[in-house]
N, C-alpha and C positions, 0 to 999 in steps of 0.2 A: 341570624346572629348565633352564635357559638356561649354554649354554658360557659366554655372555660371564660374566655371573654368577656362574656356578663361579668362573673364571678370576679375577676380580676379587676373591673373596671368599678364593680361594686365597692372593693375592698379600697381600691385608690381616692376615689372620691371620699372616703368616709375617713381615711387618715389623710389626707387633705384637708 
């Protein structure tokens, strides 16, 4: 898995 990816998917779930 990719940090940017994490990070991104981090940031979507949480403003979701």
């Amino acid at each position: 898995r990719s940090s940017i990816f994490d990070a991104k998917a981090g940031i979507a779930l949480n403003e979701n």
